[in-house]
C-alpha positions in Angstrom: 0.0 0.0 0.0 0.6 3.4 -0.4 2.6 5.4 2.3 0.1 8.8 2.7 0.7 12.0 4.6 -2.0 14.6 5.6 -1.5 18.0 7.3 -4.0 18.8 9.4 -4.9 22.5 10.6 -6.6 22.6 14.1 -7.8 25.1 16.2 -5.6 26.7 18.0 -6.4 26.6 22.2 -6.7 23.6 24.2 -4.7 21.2 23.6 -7.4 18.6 25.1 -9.8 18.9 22.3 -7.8 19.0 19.6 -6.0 15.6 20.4 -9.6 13.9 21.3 -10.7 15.1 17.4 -8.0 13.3 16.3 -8.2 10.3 18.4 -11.5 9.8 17.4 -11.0 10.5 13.7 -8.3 7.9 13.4 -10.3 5.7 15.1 -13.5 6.2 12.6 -10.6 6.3 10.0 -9.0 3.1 10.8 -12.3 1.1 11.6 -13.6 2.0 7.8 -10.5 1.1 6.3 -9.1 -1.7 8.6 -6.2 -2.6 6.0 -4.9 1.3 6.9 -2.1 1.8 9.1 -1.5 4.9 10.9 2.9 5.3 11.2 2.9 8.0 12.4 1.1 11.4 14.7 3.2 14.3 15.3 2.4 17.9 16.1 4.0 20.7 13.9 3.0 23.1 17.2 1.2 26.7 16.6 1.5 29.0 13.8 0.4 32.1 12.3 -1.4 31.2 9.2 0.0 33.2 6.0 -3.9 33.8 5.1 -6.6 33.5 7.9 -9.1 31.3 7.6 -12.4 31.0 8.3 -15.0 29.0 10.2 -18.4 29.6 10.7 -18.1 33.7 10.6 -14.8 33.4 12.8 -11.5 34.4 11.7 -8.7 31.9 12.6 -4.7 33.4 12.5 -3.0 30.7 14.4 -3.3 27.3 13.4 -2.1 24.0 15.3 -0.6 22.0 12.7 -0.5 17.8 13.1 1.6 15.5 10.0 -0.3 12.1 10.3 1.8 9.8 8.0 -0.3 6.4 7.2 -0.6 3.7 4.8 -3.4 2.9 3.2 -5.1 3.0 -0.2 -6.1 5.8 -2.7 -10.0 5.3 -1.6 -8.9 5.2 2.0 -6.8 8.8 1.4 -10.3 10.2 -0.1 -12.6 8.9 3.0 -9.5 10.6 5.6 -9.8 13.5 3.4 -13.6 13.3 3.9 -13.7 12.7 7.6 -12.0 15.5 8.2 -14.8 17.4 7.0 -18.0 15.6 8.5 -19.8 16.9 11.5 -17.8 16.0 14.9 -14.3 16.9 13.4 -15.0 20.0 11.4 -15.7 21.8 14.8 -11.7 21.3 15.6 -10.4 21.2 12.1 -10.0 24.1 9.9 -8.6 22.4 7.1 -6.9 19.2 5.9 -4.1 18.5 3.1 -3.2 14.7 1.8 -0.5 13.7 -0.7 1.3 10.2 -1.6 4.7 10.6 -0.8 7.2 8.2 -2.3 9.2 5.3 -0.8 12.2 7.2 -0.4 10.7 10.7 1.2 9.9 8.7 4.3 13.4 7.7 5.4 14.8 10.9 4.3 12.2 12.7 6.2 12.9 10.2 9.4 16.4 11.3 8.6 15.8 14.5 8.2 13.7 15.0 12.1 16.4 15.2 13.9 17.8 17.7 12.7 15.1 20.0 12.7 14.0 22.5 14.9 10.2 23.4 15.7 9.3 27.0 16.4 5.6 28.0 17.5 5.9 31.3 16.4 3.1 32.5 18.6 3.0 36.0 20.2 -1.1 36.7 21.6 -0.7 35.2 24.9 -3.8 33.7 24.9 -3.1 31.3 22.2 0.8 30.2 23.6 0.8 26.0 24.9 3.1 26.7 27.8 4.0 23.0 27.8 5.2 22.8 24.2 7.2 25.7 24.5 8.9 24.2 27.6 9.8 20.3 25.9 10.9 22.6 22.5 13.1 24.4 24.9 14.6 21.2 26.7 15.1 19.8 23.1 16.8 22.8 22.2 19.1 22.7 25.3 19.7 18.9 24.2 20.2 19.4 20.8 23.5 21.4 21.3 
């Protein structure tokens, strides 16, 4: 099968809901398409979005962003892209990319993470995840 890779733009806040959308879209994901298999969840952390987007009348500037790398087929990659878009999810999700990436972008990329450092880029207090900030920080400290 196929090796997938979807960026998905949450909300930003609570930290909370935006991992229980998830864990119950992968789960609806997974129990449709039972051959899928999820690799990989990891969080991108907050941005500001180039271009705001919006949701039912409400501006969003910051965006949390998620990479969920998965195998599965091309009809499976449509009903993820579809899911992200029904009722429960879209109340957490602002938007969702999906592309096929090739057998030898994975390892690369696997490669590639530890290398790379993860800036949230947030200034509006409001919107900051005190705890990501902090393990980016230790990371940081590691790193060098």
């Amino acid at each position: 099968m196929p090796l997938y890779e979807a960026v998905v733009i949450a909300k930003a806040g609570p930290a909370r809901n935006t991992s229980q959308a998830l864990r119950s879209l992968l789960k609806d994901f997974l129990q449709k398409y039972p051959t899928a298999r999820v690799r990989e969840v990891e969080s991108l952390g907050d941005r500001i979005m180039g271009k705001p987007l919006k949701e039912s009348k409400i501006l969003h500037h910051v965006g949390r962003y998620i990479q969920i790398s998965y195998d599965g087929s091309p009809s499976a990659s449509k009903e993820f892209q579809r899911l992200c878009y029904e009722y429960p999810y879209n109340l957490e999700i602002l938007r969702s990319y999906s592309h096929k990436i090739s057998d030898f972008q994975y390892p690369l990329s696997m490669y590639m993470k530890a290398a790379r450092l993860i800036d949230p880029y947030v200034t509006a207090k409001e919107d900051r995840d005190y705890d990501y900030a902090r393990e980016i920080f230790r990371f940081k400290q590691n790193y060098k």
